[in-house]
C-alpha positions as CSV (number, residue, x, y, z in Angstrom):
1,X,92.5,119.6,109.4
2,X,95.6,119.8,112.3
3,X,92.6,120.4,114.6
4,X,90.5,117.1,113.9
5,X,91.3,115.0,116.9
6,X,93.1,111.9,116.1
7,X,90.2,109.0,116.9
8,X,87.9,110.9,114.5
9,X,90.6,111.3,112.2
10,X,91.4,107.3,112.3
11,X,88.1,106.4,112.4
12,X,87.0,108.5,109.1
13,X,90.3,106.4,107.4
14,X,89.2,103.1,108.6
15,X,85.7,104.0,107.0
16,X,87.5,105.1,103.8
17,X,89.1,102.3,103.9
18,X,86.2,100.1,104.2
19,X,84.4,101.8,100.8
20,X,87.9,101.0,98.4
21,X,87.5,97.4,99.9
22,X,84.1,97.2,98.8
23,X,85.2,98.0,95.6
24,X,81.9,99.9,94.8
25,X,83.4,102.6,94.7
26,X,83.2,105.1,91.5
27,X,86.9,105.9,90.1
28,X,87.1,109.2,90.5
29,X,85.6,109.0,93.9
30,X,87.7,106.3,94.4
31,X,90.7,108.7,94.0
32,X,89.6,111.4,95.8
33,X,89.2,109.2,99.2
34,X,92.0,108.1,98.3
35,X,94.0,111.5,98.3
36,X,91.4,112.1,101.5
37,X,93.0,109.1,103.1
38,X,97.0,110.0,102.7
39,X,95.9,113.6,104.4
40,X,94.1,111.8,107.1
41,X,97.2,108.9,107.6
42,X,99.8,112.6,107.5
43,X,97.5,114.2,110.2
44,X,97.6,110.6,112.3
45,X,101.3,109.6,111.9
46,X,101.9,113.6,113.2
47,X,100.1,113.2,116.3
48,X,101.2,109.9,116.9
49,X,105.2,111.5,116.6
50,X,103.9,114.6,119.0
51,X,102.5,112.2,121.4
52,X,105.5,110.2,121.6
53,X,107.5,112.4,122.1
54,X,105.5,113.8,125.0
55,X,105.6,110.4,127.1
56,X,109.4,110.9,126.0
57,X,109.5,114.3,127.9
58,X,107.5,112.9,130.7
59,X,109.7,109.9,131.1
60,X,112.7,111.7,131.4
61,X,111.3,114.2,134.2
62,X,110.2,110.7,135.8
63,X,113.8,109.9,135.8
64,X,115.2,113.0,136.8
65,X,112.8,113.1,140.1
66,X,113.4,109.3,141.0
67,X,117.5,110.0,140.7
């Protein structure tokens, strides 16, 4: 799943998100999304962290050229 790029990745929680809201949504099916989702928000919140710290990286070799 740490290859699954992050907009699909969002997108498929937003859509599992969208089924427990309907409240439709079979109890044991219910649960699995649910455990589907906490993976999916994980693999998201990881990215996010990488990605910040990247622009972190890249801001501080900004600084070091413009000094």
């Amino acid at each position: 799943m740490d290859e699954m790029e992050f907009e699909d990745a969002l997108k498929e929680l937003e859509t599992i998100v969208q089924k427990l809201d309907d409240r439709s949504i079979r109890l044991k099916d219910a649960i699995a999304a649910m455990e589907r989702a906490q993976l999916l928000s994980e693999l998201c919140q990881k990215q996010l962290q990488e990605a910040e710290n990247r622009v972190r990286v890249l801001e501080q070799k900004d600084e070091v050229k413009t000094e």
